[in-house]
N, C-alpha and C positions, 0 to 999 in steps of 0.2 A: 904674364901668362904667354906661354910659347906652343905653336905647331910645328908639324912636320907635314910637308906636303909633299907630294911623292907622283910626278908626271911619266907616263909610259906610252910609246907608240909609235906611229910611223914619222922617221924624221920629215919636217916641213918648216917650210920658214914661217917667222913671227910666232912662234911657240913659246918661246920668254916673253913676247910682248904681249900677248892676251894675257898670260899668265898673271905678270905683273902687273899690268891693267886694271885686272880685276880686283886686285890687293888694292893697288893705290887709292881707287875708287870710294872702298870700306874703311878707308886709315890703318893697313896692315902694313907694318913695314918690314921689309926683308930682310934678315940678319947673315947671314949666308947661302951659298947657293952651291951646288955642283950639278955639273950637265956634263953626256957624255953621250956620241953617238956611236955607235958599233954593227958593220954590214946594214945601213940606215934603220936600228932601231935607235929612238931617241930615250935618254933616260935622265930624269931629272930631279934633285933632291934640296927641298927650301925650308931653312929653318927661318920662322916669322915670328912677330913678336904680333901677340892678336890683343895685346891688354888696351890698346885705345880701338879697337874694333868698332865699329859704330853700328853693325849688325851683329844680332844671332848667330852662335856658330852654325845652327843647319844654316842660315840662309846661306853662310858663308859657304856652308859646303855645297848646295843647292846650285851657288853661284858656279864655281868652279864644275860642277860637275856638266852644269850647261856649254862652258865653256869647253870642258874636255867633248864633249858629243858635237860640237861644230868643227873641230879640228881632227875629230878624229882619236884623239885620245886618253889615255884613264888617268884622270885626278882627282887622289884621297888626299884629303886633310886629317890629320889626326893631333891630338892634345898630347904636348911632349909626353907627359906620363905613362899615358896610357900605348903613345909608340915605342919608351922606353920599356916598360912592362911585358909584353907581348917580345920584344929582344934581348931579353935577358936571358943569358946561357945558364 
């Protein structure tokens, strides 16, 4: 089973490292990643594999969402399908 999570906000250092952090913690492992900063907005897109998750997907989002509120920025988690769906032309 696969996510998408999707980081937005003011660039700052150690914004992969929380991020990541957070994952590694729950057993989320990262499968790709892209980041890009533009006039210091940071923008950030991870596709993760959540199938050995050892939490809840809310908790997971729960988790991440705490993390984005200490740093200052918005992270959604969403189940590939359900981000593939909602992107469909």
């Amino acid at each position: 089973m696969k996510a998408v999570i999707t980081v937005m906000g003011k660039d700052t250092t150690g914004i992969i490292a929380k991020v990541s952090n957070v994952l590694f913690e729950v057993n989320v492992n990262i499968l790709d990643i892209s980041q890009t900063t533009m006039q210091g907005l940071f923008t950030m897109i991870m596709m993760a594999d959540i199938s050995s998750c050892n939490v809840d997907f809310s908790v997971l989002s729960d988790k991440l969402g705490l993390v984005g509120e200490e740093i200052g920025m918005q992270i959604v988690i969403q189940h590939e399908d359900i981000f593939n769906s909602m992107h469909k032309i």
